[in-house]
DOROTOR-959115 format. One record per residue: residue number from 1; residue in one letter; x, z, y of N, C-alpha, C in turn. Coordinates in steps of 0.2 Angstrom, whole numbers. Last residue first. Layout:
// DOROTOR-959115
SITE/pos/code/npx/npz/npy/capx/capz/capy/cpx/cpz/cpy
SITE/NUM/A/X/Z/Y/X/Z/Y/X/Z/Y
...
//
This chain:
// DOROTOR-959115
SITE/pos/code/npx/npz/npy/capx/capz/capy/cpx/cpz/cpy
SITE/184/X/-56/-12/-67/-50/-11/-71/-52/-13/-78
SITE/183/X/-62/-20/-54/-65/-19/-59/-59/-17/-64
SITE/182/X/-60/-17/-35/-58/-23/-40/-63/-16/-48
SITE/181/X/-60/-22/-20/-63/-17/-24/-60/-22/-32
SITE/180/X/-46/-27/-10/-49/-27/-14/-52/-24/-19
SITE/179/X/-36/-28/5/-38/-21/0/-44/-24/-3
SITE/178/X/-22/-37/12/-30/-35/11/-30/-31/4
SITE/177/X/-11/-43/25/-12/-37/19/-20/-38/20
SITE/176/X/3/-52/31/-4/-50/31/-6/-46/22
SITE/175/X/16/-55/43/11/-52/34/6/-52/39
SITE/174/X/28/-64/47/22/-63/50/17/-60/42
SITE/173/X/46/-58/46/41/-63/45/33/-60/46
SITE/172/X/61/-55/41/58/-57/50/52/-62/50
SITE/171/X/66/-46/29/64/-52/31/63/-51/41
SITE/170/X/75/-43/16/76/-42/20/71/-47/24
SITE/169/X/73/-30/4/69/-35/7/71/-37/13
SITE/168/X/77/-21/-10/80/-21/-2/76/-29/-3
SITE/167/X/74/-3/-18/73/-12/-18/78/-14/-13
SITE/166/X/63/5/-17/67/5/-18/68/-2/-18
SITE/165/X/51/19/-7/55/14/-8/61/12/-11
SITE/164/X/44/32/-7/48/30/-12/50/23/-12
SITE/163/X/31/27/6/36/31/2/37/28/-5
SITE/162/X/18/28/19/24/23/15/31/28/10
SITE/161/X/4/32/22/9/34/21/15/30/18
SITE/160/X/-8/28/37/-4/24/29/2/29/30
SITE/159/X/-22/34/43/-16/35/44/-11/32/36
SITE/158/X/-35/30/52/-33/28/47/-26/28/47
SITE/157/X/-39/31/66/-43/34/62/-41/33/52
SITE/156/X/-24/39/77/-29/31/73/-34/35/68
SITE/155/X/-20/49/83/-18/41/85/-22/37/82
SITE/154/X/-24/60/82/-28/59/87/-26/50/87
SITE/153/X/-19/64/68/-25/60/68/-28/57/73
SITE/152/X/-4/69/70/-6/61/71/-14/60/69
SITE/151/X/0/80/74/2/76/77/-2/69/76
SITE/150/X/-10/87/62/-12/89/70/-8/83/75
SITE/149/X/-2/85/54/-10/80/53/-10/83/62
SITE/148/X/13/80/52/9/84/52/3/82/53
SITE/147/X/27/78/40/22/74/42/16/81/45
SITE/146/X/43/81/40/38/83/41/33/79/44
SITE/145/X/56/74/28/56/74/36/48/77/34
SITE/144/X/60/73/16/64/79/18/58/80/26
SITE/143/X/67/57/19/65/63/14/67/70/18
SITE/142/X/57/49/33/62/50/27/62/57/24
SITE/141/X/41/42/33/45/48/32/51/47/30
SITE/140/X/33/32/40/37/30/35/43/35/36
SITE/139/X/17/28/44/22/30/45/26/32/38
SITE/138/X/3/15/54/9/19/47/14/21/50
SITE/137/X/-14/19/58/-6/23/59/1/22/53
SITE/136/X/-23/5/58/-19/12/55/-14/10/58
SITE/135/X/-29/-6/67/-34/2/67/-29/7/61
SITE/134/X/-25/-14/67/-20/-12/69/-24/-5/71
SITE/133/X/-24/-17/48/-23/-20/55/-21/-14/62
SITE/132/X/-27/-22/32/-25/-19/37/-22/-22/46
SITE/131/X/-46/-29/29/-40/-32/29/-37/-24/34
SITE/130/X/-53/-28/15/-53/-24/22/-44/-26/21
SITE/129/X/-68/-37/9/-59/-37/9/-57/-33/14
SITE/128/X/-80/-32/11/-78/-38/5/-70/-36/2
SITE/127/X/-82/-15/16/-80/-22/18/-78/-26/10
SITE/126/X/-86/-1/15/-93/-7/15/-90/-13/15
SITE/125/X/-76/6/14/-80/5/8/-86/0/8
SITE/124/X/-69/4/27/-67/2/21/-71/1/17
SITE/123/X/-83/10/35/-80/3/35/-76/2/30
SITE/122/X/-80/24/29/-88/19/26/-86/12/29
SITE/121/X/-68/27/32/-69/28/27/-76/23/24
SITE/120/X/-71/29/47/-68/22/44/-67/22/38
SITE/119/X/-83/37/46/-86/31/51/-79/26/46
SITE/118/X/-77/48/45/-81/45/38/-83/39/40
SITE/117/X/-59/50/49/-63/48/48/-70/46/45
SITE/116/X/-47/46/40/-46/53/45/-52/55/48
SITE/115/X/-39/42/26/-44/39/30/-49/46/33
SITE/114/X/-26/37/22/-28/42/24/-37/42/27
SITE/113/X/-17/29/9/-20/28/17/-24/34/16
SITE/112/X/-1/28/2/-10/31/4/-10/30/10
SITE/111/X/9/19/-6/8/20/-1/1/23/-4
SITE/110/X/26/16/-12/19/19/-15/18/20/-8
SITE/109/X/36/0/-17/35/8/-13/28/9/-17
SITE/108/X/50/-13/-20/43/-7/-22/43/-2/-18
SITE/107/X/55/-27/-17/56/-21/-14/49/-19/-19
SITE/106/X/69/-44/-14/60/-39/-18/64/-32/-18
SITE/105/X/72/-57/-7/73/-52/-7/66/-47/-11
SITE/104/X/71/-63/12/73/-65/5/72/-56/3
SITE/103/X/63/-72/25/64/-67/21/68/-67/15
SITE/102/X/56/-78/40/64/-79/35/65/-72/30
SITE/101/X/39/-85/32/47/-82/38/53/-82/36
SITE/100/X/27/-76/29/31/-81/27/35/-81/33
SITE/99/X/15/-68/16/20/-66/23/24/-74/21
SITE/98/X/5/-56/10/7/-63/10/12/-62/17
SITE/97/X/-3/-46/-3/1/-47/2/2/-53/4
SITE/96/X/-15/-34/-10/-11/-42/-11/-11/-44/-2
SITE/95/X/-23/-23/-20/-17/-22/-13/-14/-28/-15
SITE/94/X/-37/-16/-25/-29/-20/-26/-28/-21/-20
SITE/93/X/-46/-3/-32/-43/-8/-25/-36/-11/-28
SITE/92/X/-58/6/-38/-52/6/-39/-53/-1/-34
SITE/91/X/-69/23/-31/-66/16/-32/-59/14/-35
SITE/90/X/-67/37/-33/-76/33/-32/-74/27/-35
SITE/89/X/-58/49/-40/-59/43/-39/-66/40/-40
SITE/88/X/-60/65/-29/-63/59/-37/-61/55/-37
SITE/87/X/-58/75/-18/-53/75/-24/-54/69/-30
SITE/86/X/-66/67/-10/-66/73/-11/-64/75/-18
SITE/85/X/-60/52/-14/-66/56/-11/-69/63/-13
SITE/84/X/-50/41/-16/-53/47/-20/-56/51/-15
SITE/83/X/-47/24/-25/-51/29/-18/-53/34/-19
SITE/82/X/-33/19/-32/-40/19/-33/-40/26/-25
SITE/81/X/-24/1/-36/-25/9/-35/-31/12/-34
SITE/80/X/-10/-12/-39/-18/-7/-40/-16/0/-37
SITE/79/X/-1/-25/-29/-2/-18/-33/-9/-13/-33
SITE/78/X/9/-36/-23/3/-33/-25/4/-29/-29
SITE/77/X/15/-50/-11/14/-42/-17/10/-41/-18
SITE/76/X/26/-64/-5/21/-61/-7/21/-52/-12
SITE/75/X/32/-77/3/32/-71/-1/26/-66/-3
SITE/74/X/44/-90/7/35/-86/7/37/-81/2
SITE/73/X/57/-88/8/56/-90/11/48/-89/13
SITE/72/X/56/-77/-6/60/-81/-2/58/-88/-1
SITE/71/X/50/-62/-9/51/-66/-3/56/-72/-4
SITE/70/X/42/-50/-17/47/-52/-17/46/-60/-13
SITE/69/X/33/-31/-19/34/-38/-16/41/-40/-16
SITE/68/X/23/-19/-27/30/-23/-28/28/-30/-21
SITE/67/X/17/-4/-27/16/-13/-26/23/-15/-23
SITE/66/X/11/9/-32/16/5/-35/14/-2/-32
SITE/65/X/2/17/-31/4/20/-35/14/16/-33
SITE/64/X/-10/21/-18/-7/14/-22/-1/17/-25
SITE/63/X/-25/26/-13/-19/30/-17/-17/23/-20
SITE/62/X/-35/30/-3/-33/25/-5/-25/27/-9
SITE/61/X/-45/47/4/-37/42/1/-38/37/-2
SITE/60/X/-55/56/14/-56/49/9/-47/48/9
SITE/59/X/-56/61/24/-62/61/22/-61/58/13
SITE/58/X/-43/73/29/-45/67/28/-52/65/26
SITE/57/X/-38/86/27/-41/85/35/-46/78/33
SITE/56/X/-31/87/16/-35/91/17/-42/88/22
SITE/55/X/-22/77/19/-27/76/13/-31/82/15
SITE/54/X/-11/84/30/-18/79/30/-21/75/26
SITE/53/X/-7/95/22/-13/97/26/-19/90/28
SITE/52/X/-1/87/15/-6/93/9/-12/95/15
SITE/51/X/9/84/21/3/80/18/0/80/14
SITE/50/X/19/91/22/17/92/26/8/88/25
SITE/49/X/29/89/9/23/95/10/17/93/16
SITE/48/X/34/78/4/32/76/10/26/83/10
SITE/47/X/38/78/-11/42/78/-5/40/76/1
SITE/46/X/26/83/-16/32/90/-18/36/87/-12
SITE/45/X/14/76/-10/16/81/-8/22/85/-10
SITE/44/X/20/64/-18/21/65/-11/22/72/-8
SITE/43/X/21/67/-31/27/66/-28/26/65/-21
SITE/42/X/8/71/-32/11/76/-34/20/72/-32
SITE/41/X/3/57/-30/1/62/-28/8/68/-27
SITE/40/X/8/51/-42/9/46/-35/9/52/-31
SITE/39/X/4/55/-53/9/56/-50/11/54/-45
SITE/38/X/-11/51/-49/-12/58/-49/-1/60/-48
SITE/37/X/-11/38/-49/-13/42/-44/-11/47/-45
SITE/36/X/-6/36/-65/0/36/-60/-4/36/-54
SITE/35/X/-18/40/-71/-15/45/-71/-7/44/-66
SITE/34/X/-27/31/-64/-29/37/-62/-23/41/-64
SITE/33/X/-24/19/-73/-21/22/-67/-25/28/-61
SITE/32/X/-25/23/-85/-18/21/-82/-19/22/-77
SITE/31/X/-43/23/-83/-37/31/-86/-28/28/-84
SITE/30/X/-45/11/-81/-45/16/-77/-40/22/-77
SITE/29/X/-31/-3/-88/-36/4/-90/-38/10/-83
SITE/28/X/-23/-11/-88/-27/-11/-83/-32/-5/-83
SITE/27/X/-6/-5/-92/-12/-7/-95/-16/-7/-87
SITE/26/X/5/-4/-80/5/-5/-87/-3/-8/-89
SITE/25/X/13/-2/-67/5/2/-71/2/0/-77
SITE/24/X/23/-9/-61/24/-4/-66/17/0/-68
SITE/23/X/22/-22/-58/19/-16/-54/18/-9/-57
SITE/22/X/32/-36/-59/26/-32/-62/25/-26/-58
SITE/21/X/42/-45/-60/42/-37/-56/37/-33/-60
SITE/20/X/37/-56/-62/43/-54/-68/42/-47/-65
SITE/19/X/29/-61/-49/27/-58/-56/33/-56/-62
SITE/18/X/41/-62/-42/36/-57/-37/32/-55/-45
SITE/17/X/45/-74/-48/52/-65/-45/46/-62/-45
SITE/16/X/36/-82/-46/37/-80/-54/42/-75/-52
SITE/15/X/38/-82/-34/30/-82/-37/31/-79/-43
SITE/14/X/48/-90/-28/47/-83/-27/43/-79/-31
SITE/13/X/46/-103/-29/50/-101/-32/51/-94/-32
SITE/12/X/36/-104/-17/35/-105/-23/38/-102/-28
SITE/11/X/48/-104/-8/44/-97/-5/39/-98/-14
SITE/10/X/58/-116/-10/59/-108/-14/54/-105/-11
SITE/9/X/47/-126/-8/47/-126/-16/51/-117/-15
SITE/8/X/45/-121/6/39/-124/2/42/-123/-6
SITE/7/X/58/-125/9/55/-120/13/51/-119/9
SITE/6/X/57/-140/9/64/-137/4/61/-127/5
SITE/5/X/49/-145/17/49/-145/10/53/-140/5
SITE/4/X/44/-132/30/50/-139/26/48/-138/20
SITE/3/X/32/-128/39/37/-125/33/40/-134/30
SITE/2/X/30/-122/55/29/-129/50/33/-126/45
SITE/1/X/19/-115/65/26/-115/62/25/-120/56
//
């Protein structure tokens, strides 16, 4: 795929939308974001109960509270969070995105990955960059609707929850997603 000049300066022109957004976590401080983990949380399971069972069944969560993406023409996201194993935070991770296509447009959700597994759980943990791919299951509840652990562990050893999206993005473009250990 070739990108045009003109394709080149607005996917650029993006960059400063994508950071004027911010990722609503305010300070870099571990305690900021352990404490929007913890509301991240408490808004899943009040409106996705069913995800009480598969945190239960899980080894490990990735909890991203808040990542923002905005598009035009190239596009990009990002957003902090942290790995909680057996209810702790071990780790903290950033979430940065890239895409490029016909896109326009900026959007927030909150996602957790599930990690259903201890084998994929210690691959996340041991990789530089864990890129996602096509070892998760995501899925993307509407409100109200029933997530069950029984239904989907057998599909993947990594199940992504998507939720609270707000915004509109509209694109038809090629992403790529990595999860970095980061230092708060």
């Amino acid at each position: 795929m070739t990108l045009s000049r003109r394709t080149t300066i607005l996917g650029l022109g993006a960059l400063p939308l994508l950071a004027a957004c911010g990722n609503g976590i305010g300070g870099r401080g571990p305690a900021t974001i352990d404490a929007r983990v913890d509301s991240t949380l408490n808004q899943l399971y009040a409106d996705y109960p069913g995800t009480r069972d598969l945190a239960a069944k899980s080894t490990g969560m990735l909890i991203m509270p808040l990542v923002t993406e905005a598009g035009l023409g190239l596009g990009g996201g990002y957003g902090r969070g942290a790995l909680r194993v057996g209810g702790a935070t071990v780790d903290y991770y950033s979430v940065t995105k890239a895409s490029g296509g016909l896109q326009i447009g900026a959007q927030q959700y909150a996602h957790v990955l599930f990690f259903m597994t201890q084998d994929a759980l210690e691959t996340f943990r041991r990789s530089p960059g864990y890129a996602g791919g096509a070892n998760i299951l995501y899925a993307t509840p509407a409100k109200g609707e029933t997530l069950s652990a029984e239904t989907t562990t057998s599909l993947a050893p990594v199940i992504a929850v998507i939720f609270g999206q707000s915004g509109l993005r509209v694109s038809a473009s090629l992403e790529g997603v990595k999860y970095t250990r980061i230092i708060p």
